[in-house]
C-alpha positions as CSV (number, residue, x, y, z in Angstrom):
1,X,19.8,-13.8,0.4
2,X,17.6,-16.6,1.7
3,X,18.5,-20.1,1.1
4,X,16.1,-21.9,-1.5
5,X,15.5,-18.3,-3.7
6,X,16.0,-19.6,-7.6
7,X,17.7,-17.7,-9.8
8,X,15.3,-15.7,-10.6
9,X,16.6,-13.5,-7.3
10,X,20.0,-13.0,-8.8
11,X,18.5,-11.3,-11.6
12,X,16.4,-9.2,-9.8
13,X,19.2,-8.2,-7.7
14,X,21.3,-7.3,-10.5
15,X,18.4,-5.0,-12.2
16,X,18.5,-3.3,-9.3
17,X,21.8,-2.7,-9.3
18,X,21.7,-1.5,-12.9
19,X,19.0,1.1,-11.8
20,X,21.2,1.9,-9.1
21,X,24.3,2.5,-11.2
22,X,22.1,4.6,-13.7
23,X,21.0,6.8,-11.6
24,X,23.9,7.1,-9.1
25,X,24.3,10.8,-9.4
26,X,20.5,11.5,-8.9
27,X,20.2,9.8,-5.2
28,X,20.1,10.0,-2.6
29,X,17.2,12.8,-1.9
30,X,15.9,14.7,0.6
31,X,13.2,17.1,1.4
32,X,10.2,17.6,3.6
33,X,11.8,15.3,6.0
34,X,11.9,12.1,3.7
35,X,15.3,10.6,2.3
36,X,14.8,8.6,-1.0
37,X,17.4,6.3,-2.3
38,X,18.1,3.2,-4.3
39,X,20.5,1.6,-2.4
40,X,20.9,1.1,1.2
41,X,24.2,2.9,1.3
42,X,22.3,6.4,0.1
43,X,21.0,6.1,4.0
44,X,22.4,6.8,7.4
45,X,23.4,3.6,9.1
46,X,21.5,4.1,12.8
47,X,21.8,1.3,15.0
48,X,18.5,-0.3,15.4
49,X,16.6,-1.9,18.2
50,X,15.8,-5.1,17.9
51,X,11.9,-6.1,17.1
52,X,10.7,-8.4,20.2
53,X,7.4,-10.1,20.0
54,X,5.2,-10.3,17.5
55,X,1.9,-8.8,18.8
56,X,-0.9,-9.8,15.9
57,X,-0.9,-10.2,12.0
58,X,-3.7,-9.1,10.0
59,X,-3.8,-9.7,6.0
60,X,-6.7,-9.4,3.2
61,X,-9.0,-9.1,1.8
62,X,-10.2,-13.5,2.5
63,X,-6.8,-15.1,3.6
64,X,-4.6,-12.8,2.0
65,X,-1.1,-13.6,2.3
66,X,-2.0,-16.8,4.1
67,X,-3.7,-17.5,0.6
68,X,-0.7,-18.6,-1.3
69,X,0.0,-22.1,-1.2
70,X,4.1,-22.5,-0.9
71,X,5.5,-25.9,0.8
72,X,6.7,-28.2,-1.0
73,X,8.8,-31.6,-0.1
74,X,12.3,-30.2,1.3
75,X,11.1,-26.7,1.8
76,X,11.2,-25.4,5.1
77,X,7.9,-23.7,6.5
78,X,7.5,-20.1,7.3
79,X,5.1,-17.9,9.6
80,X,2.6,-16.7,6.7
81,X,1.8,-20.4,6.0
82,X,1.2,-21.9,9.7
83,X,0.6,-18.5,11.7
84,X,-3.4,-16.9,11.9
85,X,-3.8,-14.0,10.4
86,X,-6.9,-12.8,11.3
87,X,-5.7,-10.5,14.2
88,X,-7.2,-7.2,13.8
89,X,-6.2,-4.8,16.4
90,X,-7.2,-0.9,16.6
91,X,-3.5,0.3,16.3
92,X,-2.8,-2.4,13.1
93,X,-5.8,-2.6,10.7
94,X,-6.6,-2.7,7.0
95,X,-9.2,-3.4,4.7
96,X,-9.5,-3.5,0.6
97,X,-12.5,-3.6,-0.8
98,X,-14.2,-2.3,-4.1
99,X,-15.5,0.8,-5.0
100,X,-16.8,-1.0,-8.5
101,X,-20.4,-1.2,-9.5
102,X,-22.8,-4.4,-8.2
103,X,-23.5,-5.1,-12.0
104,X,-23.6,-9.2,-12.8
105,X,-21.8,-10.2,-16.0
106,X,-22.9,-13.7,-17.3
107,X,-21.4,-15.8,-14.4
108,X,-23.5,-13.6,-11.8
109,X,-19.8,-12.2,-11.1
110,X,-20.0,-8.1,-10.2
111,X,-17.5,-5.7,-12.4
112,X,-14.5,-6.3,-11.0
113,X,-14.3,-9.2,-8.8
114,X,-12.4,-10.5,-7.6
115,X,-11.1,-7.5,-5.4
116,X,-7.3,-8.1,-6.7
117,X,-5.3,-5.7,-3.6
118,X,-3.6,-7.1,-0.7
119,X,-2.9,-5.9,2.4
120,X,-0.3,-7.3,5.5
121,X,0.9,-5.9,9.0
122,X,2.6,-7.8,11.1
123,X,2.9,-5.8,14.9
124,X,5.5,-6.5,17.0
125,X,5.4,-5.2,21.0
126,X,8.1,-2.3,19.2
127,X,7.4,-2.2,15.6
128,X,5.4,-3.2,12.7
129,X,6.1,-4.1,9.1
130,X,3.0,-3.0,7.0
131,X,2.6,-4.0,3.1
132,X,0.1,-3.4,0.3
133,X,-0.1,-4.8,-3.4
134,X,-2.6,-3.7,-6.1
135,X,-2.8,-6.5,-8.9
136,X,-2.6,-4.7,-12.3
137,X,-6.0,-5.4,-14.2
138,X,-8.8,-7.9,-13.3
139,X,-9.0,-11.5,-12.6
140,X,-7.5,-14.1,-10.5
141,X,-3.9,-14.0,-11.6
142,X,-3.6,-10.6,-10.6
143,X,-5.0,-11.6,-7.3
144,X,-2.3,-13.8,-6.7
145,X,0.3,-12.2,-7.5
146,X,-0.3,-9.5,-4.9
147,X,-0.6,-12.7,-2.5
148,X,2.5,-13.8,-3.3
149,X,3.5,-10.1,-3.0
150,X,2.9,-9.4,0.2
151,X,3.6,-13.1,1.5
152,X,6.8,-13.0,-0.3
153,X,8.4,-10.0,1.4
154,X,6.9,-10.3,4.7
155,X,7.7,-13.8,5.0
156,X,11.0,-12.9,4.2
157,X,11.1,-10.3,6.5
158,X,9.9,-12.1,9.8
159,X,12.6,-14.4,9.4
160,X,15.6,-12.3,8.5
161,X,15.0,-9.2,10.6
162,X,16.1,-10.0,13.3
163,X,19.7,-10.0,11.6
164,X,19.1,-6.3,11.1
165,X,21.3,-3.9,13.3
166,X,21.4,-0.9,11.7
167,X,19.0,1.4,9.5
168,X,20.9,0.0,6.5
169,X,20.9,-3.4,7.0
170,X,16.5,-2.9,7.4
171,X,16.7,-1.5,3.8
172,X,18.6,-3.8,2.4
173,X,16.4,-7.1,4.3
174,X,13.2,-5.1,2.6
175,X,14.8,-5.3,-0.8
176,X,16.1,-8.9,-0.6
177,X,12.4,-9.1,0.6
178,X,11.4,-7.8,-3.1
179,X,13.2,-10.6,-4.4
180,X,11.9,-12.8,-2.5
181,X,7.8,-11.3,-3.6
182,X,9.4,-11.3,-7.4
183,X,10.5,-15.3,-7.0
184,X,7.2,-16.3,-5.7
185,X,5.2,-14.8,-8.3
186,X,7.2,-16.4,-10.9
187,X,6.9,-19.3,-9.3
188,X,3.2,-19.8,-8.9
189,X,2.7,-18.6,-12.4
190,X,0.7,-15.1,-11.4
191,X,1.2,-12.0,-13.5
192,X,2.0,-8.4,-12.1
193,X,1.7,-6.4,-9.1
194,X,2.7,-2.6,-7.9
195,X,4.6,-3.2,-4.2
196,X,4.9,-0.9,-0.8
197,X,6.3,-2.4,2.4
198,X,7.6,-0.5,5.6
199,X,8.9,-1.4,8.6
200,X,8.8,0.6,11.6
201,X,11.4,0.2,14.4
202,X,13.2,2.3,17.0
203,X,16.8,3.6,17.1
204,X,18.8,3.2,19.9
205,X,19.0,7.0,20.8
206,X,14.9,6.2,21.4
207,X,14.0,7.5,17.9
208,X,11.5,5.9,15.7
209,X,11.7,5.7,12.1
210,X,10.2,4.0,8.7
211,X,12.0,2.5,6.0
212,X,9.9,1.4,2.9
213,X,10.4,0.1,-0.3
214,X,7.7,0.6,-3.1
215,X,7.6,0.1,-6.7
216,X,4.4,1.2,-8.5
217,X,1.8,3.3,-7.8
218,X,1.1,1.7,-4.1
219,X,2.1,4.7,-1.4
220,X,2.6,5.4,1.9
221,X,1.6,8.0,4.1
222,X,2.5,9.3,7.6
223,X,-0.8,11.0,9.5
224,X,0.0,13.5,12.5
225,X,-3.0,13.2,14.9
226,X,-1.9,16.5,16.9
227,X,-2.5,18.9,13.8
228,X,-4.1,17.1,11.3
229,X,-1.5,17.1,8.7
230,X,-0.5,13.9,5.8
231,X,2.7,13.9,4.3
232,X,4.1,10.9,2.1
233,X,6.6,8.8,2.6
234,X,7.1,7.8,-0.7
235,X,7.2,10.7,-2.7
236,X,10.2,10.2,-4.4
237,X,8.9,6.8,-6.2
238,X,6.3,9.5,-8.9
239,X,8.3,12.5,-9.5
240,X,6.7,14.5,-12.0
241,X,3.5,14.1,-14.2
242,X,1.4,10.5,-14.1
243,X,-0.4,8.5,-16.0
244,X,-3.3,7.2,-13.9
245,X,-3.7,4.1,-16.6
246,X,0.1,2.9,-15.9
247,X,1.5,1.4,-12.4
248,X,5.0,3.1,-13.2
249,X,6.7,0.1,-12.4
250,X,5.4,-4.0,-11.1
251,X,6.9,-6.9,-9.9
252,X,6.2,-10.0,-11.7
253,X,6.9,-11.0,-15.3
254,X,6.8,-7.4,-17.2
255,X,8.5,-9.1,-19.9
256,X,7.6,-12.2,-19.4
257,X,9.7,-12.8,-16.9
258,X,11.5,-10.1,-14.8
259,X,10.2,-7.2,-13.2
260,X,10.0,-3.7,-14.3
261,X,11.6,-1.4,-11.6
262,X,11.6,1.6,-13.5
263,X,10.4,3.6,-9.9
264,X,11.8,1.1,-7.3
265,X,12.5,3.7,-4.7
266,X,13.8,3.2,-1.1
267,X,12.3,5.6,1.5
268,X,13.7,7.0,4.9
269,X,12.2,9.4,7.3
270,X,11.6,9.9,11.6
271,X,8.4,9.4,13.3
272,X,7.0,10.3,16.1
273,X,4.7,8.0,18.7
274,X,1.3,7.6,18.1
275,X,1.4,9.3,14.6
276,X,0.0,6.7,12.0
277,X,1.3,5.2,8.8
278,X,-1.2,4.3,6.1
279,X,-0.5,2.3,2.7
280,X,-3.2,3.0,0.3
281,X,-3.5,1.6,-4.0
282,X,-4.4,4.3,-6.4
283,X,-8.2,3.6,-5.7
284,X,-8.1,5.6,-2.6
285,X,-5.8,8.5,-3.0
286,X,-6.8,9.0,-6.7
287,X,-10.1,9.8,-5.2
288,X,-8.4,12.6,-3.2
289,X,-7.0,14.5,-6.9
290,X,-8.7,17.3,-7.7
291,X,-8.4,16.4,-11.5
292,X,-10.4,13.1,-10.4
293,X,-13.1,15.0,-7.9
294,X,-13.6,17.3,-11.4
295,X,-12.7,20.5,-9.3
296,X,-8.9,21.3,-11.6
297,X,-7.6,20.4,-14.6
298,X,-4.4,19.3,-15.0
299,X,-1.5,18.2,-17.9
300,X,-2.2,16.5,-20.0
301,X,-5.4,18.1,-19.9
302,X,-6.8,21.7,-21.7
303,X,-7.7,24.3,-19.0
304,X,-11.3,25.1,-19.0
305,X,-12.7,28.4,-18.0
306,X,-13.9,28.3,-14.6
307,X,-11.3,25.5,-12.9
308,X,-7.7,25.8,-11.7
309,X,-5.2,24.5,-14.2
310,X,-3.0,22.4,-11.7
311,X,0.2,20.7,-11.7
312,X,1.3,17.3,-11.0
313,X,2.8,18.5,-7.6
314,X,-0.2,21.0,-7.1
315,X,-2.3,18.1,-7.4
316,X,-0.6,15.8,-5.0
317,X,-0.3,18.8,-2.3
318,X,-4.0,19.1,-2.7
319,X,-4.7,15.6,-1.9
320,X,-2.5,15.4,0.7
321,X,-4.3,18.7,2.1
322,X,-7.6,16.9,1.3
323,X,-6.6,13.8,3.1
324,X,-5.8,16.0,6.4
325,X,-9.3,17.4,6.4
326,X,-11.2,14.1,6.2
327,X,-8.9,12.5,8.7
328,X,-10.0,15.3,11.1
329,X,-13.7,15.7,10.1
330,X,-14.5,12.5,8.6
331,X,-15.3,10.1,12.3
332,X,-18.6,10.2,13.7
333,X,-17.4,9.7,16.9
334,X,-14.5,12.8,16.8
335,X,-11.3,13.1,15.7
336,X,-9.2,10.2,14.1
337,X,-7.5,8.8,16.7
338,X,-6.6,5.4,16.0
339,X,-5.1,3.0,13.0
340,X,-8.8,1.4,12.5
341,X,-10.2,4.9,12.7
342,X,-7.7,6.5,9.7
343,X,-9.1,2.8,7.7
344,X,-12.6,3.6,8.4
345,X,-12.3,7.4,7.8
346,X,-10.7,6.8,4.5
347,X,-12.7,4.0,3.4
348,X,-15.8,5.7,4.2
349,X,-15.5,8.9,2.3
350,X,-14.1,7.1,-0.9
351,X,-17.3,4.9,-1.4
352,X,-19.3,8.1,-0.3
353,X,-17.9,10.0,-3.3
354,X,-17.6,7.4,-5.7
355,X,-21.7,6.4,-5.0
356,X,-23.2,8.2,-7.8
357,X,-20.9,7.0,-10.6
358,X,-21.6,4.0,-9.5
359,X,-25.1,4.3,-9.7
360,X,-25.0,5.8,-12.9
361,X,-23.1,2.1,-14.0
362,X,-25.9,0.4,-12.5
363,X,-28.6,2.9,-14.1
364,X,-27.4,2.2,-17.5
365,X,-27.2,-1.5,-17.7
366,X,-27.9,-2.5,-21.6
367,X,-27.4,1.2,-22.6
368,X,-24.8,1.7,-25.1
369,X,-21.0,2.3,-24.2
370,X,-20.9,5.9,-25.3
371,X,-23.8,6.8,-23.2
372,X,-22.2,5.1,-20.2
373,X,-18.7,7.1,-21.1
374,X,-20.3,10.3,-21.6
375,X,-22.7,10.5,-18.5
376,X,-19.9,9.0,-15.7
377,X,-17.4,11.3,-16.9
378,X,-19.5,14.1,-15.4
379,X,-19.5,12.6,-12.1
380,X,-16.6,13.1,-9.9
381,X,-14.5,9.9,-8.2
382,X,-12.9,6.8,-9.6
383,X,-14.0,3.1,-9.5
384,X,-11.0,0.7,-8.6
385,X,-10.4,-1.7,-5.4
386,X,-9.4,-0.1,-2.9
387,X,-7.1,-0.6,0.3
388,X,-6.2,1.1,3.1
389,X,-3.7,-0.9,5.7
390,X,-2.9,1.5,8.8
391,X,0.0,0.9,12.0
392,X,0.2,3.5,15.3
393,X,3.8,4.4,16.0
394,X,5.0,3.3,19.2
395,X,5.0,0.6,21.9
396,X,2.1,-1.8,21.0
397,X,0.5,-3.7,23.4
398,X,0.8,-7.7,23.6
399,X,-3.5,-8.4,24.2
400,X,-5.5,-6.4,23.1
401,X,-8.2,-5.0,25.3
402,X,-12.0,-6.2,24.9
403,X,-13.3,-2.7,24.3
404,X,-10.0,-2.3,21.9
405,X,-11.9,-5.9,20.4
406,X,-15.1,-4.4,20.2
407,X,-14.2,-1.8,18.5
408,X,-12.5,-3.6,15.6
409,X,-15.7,-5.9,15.4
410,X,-18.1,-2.7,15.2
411,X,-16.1,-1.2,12.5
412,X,-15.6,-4.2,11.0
413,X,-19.2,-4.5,10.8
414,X,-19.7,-1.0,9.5
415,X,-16.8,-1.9,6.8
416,X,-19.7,-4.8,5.5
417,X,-22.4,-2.2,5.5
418,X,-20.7,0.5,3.3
């Protein structure tokens, strides 16, 4: 555990080890190629090779991780507080933004704001670590504490890493890295946020892999660019029917001080090269449910006559299914190829289906609430922020190329045009 971590860490390390020891006989898990654990020791131990050269880091949306204000007297700096992190790069790219409607309330402030997700990658020449927070509810506090979410673990991460020699030892440096996200919240006084972070290394046998660790309703996702297909990586973190209106579990004070970990969940599964990981918050793959696109119904809800009553694994196979299509149909310029091009594809279609509920928001400014309920409840989609944060598998280069440049800047102004 890193020096300087209050106590605060101690008791974070012992929930998780109460979670661990209560559900002992349940884990570890495996299935469609994923391997789900809560402790490091439910996963093989392949020796790892080490991660040389950071390449770029990229964090959002404004200064995101670099946004959290740390030092103090005695404290020793670290990279998110004195490194750029403006480096977007085609194979390492994310954007949040919101999908909520462009009504002002009295402060000329739009539903909403400000856009509380947060995204990180840091790129090395042979790996990546890739993070995403969603801050529960509105406001500024939740805002910060999915800064100090994603600065907490990845700062964490860049500097104790490199200790990491075996498959093991990268789960357990992501979990101390939780500590580390839980301790800074605390710390700068924010309130709660859902987690995802994965690193992406090679094995020595020339392998790649991912480890993650998530707790909420932040995912991730692995993208196969030969055949079109999504599968999750963190399946094992929702197991059975949820609640759209709940995280399932946050980091920061739950109680009013510790977390709640009730789906901390440790993920494990190979990779091949130029494949893609994504992270994405509820915003964007609830907007892939068919219960949400108004096309099934599904528990809790009634069947109605006319629509498939689905259940919560139909419904997340369905996505997933969906997700493939767009990710193949979804570019102008052809098939997704790239990490900026599975952000734009995603992004894209998300505020394409959620445009006419948001219109009907705007529409019916001063109407009365059960109008508004009534009419957008017809329409298909869901308003929330909404982040995607993408990496390639595979060697990344150290420059990146002007066209490679271009490109970023073109989508990026496309991204401020949606």
């Amino acid at each position: 555990m890193a020096e300087g971590v209050s106590s605060g860490v101690a008791y974070f390390t012992k929930v998780i080890r109460d979670v661990v020891a209560n559900v002992s006989k349940k884990v570890p898990m495996s299935r469609d190629q994923v391997t789900a654990g809560k402790s490091p020791k439910d996963f093989p131990a392949y020796r790892v090779v080490p991660l040389e050269q950071v390449t770029c880091r990229f964090s959002g949306p404004g200064p995101g991780a670099a946004g959290v204000h740390t030092k103090t007297e005695g404290e020793p700096s670290c990279n998110v507080c004195c490194t750029s992190w403006d480096e977007r790069h085609e194979r390492a790219d994310g954007v949040a933004l919101s999908l909520y409607d462009q009504s002002k309330d009295e402060h000329q402030r739009s539903t909403g704001e400000p856009v509380a997700d947060v995204f990180g990658i840091v790129s090395y020449r042979n790996g990546a670590l890739l993070s995403v927070a969603d801050g529960v509810n509105w406001g500024e506090k939740p805002r910060l504490a999915a800064r100090c979410a994603i600065h907490g673990s990845l700062s964490y991460l860049e500097e104790n890493l490199k200790n990491a020699t075996t498959t093991q030892q990268i789960i357990a440096c992501l979990l101390k890295s939780f500590d580390n996200a839980q301790t800074l919240i605390i710390k700068q006084n924010a309130t709660l946020t859902t987690l995802v972070t994965c690193c992406v290394c090679q094995i020595a046998d020339g392998r790649w892999v991912v480890c993650a660790v998530n707790v909420g309703d932040s995912f991730a996702y692995i993208y196969s660019v030969p055949n079109g297909t999504v599968r999750e990586v963190t399946v094992y973190s929702h197991q059975g029917p949820r609640d759209m209106r709940l995280a399932g579990g946050t980091l920061g004070p739950f109680d009013g001080y510790s977390p709640d970990l009730a789906n901390l969940t440790c993920s494990f599964t190979f990779v091949e090269p130029d494949e893609i990981l994504f992270a994405l918050s509820d915003g964007v793959y609830d907007n892939f449910d068919p219960v949400v696109l108004r096309m099934a119904t599904g528990p809790p809800q009634p069947s109605v006559e006319g629509l498939p009553h689905l259940s919560q694994s139909e419904r997340d196979e369905d996505g997933l299914r969906r997700m493939g299509r767009i990710l193949q149909e979804e570019m102008p310029s052809g098939r997704v190829q790239t990490a900026s091009d599975v952000t734009m594809a995603l992004l894209r279609h998300v505020v394409g289906l959620t445009e006419a509920k948001r219109r009907c928001f705007e529409e019916l400014i001063g109407s009365h609430h059960s109008d508004i309920k009534s009419r957008s409840q017809q329409l298909p989609g869901k308003l929330d922020h909404a982040t995607v944060a993408a990496v390639q598998i595979g060697a990344f280069p150290v420059d990146p190329s002007e066209e490679q440049k271009h490109k970023c800047e073109t989508l990026a102004l496309e991204l401020g045009n949606l």
